[in-house]
N, C-alpha and C positions, 0 to 999 in steps of 0.2 A: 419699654420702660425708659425715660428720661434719666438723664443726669439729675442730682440734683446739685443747683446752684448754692446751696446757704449751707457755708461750711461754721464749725465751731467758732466758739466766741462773736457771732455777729449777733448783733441788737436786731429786735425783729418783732412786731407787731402781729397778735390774734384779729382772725377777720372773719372767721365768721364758730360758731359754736359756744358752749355757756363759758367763758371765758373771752370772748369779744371785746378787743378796744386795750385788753393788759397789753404791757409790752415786758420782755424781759430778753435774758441772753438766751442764746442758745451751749445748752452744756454738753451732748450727747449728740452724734448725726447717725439713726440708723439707717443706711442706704439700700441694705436688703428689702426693708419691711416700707421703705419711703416714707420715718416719722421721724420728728425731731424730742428732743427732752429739753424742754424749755426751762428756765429759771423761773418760779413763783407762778407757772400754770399749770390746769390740769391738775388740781392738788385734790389726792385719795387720798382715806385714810386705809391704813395697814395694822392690821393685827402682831402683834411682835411677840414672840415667846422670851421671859427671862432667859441669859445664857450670863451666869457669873465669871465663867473663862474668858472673855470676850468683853464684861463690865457694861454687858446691856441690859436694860432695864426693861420689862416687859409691860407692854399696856399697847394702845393704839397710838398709832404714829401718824405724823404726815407727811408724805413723798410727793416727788413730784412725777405726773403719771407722761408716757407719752402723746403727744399729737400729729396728724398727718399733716405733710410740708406744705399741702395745698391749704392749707386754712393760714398760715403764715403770712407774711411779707416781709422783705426788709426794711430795716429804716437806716436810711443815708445818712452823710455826719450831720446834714440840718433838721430832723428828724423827721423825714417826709418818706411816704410810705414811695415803693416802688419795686419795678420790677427790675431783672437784673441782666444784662449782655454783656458778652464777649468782646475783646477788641484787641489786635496786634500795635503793643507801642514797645518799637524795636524788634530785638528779638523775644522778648514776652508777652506770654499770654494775659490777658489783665482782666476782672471783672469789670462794669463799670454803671451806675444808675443808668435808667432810662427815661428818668423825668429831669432829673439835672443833666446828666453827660459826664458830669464827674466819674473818676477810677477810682473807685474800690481798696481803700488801703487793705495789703495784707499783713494779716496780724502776726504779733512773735510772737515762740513758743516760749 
């Protein structure tokens, strides 16, 4: 099993499945199961029971379901799909595109 490269908060493009061409963040990385929870894709509807303790209201919901990391890509800051390497600049480890060459800003929490 691979690492996976596409950590939280990176912008990221569907490439293939009925959701092909959205793009959105990534909210969620399951690294066990190798599936991401994307923003605005993958969307099922959920059955929700009333819970008045809780102020939930009950009826059908929408969530967003997960996808495997292989249907993904990232998108670089110029919003061009790509894949993603490694590279030592200094003593850090850095992501970086592999269609531009540019690094991979890491993002704050």
């Amino acid at each position: 099993m691979a690492s996976i490269k596409i950590k939280r908060n990176d912008k990221v493009e569907v490439i293939a499945g009925k959701d092909k061409g959205k793009q959105g963040r990534v909210l969620r990385v399951i690294a066990e199961k190798e599936r991401l929870l994307v923003e605005g894709v993958m969307m099922v509807k959920k059955h929700v029971k009333p819970n008045p303790q809780r102020n939930i209201k009950g009826g059908i919901a929408e969530q967003e379901s997960t996808i495997h990391v292989s249907n993904v890509m990232l998108l670089d800051a110029e919003g061009n799909k790509t894949r993603i390497g490694f590279r030592q600049e200094g003593d850090k480890k850095v992501r970086f595109s592999r269609t531009s060459g540019s690094a991979i800003p890491e993002k704050k929490k």
